[in-house]
C-alpha positions as CSV (number, residue, x, y, z in Angstrom):
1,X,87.4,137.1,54.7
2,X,90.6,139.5,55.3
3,X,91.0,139.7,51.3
4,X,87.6,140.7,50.6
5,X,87.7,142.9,52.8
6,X,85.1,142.3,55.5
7,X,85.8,143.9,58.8
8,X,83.7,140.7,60.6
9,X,82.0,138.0,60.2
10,X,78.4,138.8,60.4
11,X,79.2,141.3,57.3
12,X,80.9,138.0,55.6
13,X,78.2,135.8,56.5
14,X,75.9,138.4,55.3
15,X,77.3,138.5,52.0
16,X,76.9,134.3,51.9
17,X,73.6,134.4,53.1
18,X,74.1,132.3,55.6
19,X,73.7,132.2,59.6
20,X,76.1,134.0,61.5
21,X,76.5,131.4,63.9
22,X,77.2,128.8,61.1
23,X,80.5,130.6,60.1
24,X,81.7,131.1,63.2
25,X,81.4,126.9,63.4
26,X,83.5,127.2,60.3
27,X,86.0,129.5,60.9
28,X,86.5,127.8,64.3
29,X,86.6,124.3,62.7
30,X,84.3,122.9,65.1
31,X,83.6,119.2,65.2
32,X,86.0,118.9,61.7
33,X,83.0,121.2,60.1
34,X,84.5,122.2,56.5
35,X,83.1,124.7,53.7
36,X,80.2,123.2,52.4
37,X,79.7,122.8,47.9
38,X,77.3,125.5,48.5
39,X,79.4,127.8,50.2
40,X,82.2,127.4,47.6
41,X,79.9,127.7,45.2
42,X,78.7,131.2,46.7
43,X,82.5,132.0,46.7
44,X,83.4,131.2,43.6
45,X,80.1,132.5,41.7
46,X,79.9,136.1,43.5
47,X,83.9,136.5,44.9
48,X,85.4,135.0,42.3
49,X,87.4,133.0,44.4
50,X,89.5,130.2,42.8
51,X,88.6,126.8,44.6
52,X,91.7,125.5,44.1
53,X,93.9,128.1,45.8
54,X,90.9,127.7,48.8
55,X,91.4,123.6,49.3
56,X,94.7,123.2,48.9
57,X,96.8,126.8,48.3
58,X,97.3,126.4,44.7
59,X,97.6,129.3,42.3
60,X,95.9,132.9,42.9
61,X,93.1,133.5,45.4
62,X,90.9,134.3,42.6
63,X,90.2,134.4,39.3
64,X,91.1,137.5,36.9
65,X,87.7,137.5,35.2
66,X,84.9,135.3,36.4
67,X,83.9,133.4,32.8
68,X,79.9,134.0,32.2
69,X,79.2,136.2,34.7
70,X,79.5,139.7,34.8
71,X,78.0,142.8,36.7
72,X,76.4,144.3,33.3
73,X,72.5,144.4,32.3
74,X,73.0,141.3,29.6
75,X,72.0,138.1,31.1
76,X,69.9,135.8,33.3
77,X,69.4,136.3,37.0
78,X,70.8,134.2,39.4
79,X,68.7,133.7,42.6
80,X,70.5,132.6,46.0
81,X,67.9,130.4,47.2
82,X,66.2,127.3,47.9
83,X,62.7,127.0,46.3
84,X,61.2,126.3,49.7
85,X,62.2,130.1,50.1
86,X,60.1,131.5,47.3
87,X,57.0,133.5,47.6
88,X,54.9,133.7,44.8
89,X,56.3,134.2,41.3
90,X,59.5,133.5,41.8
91,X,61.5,136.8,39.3
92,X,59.0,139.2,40.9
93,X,59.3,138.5,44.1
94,X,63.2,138.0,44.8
95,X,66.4,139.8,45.1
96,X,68.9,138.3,42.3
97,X,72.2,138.1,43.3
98,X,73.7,138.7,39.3
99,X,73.3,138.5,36.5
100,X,74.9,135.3,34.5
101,X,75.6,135.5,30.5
102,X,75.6,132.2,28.7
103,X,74.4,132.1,25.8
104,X,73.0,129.2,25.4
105,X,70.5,129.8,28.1
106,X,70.0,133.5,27.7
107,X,66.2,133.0,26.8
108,X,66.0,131.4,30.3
109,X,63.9,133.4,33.1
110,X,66.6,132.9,35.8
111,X,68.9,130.2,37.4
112,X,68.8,128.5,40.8
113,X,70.6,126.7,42.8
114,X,69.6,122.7,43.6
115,X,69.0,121.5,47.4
116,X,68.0,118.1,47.8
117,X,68.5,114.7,46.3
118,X,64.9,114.0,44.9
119,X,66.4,114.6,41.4
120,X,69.8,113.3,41.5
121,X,71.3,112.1,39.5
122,X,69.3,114.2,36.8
123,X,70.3,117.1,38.6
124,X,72.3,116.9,41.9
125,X,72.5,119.1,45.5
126,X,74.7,121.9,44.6
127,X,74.5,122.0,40.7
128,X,72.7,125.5,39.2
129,X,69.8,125.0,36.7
130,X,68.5,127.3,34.4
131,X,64.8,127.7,34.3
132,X,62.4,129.1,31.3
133,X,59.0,130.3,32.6
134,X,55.7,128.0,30.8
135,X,52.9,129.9,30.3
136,X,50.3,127.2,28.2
137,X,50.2,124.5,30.4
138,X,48.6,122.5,27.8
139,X,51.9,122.0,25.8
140,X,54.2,120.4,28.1
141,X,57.2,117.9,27.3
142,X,56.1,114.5,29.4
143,X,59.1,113.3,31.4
144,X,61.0,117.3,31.1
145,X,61.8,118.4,34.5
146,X,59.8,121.7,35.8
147,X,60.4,123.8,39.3
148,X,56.6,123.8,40.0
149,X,54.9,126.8,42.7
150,X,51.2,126.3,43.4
151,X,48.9,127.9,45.5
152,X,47.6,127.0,49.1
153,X,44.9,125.1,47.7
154,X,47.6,122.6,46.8
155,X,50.0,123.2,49.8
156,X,52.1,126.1,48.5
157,X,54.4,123.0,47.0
158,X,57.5,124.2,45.9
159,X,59.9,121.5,43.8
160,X,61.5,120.5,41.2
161,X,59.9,117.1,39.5
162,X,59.7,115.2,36.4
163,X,56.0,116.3,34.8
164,X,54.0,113.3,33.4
165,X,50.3,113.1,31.5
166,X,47.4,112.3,33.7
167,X,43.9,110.5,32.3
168,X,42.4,113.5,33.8
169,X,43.6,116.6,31.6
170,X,43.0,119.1,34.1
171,X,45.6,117.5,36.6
172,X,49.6,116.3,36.2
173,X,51.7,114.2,37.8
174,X,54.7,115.1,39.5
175,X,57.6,112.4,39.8
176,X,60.9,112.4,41.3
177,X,64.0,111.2,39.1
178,X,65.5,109.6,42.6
179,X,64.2,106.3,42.9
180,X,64.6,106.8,46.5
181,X,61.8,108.7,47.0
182,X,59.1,106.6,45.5
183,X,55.2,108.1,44.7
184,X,53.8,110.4,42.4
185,X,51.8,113.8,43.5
186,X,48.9,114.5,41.3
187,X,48.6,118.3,41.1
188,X,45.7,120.5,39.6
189,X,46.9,122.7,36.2
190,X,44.3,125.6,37.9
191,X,46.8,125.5,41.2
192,X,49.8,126.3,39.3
193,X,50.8,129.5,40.4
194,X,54.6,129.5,38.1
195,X,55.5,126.6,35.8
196,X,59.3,126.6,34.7
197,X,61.1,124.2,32.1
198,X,64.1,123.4,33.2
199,X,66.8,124.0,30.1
200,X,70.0,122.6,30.9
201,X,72.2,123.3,34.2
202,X,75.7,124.6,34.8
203,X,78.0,123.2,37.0
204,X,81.2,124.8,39.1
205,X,83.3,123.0,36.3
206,X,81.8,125.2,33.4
207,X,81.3,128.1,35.0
């Protein structure tokens, strides 16, 4: 906090997004309470602070040049959030935190973070996935992972699920990779309020 410059910790935890409260716990150690993947991730990603040097004291406190994100107009945006936060189309309607320029998902609408463990291990709590916005719902890829928003009509559901046909054409049905969270939800194509393919993800390794 001292060598980014933040004069307290409600400006820090600000700058995280999180509670204030929660990095007081932190900072205070309570109940062994350590910095959370997602919280390094933040670091890392927007601070540039090298992981390493953070765990164990090795090497610089950050990076030089932080590989594949920069502060330019060129690249994808990069949303701080968990889809349960969303409000109706997802790039209208939120505050990116950057921008992220990797090529090979620079057609992409925007990245997000994963919460959860319905996926996993297709894609796991704390990995970023890059997300291209589907417009003709009747040419999807059976089995692809999508991050699905519908309307109220079918609960505001916000996720991330595997897509598969339905008899009915009008409907799909949604499917978690986790085989710990058994049952399919059958969704209505006319409640789809934002349909994206998920492309690929980046992890803290590659980034």
């Amino acid at each position: 906090m001292d060598l980014l410059n933040f004069k307290t910790q409600k400006a820090f935890a600000d700058a995280l997004n999180i509670q204030a409260g929660s990095l007081s716990d932190i900072m205070r150690g309570k109940d062994g309470l350590g910095v959370s993947n997602a919280i390094k991730d933040k670091l890392e990603l927007k601070f540039d602070v090298n992981l390493t040097w953070l765990e164990n004291g090795t090497g610089e406190p950050f990076f030089k040049k932080k590989p594949g994100v920069n502060e330019s107009k060129e690249g994808v945006p990069y949303f701080d959030m968990s889809l349960s936060d969303a409000k109706d189309l997802l790039v209208e309607e939120q505050r990116a935190e950057y921008l992220v320029n990797y090529l090979p998902f620079n057609d992409c609408t925007a990245y997000l973070p994963v919460y959860g463990d319905s996926m996993y291990p297709k894609y796991a709590a704390g990995e970023i996935i890059a997300i291209k916005e589907i417009t003709n719902y009747e040419i999807l890829q059976w089995g692809e992972a999508y991050v699905v928003m519908t309307d109220a009509d079918s609960n505001s559901l916000r996720t991330i699920k595997l897509i598969f046909q339905h008899a009915d054409n009008t409907k799909l049905i949604l499917r978690s990779s986790n085989p710990n969270f058994k049952g399919d939800t059958v969704i209505r194509k006319k409640n789809i309020q934002a349909l994206y393919i998920i492309k690929g993800k980046i992890t803290r390794n590659i980034i």
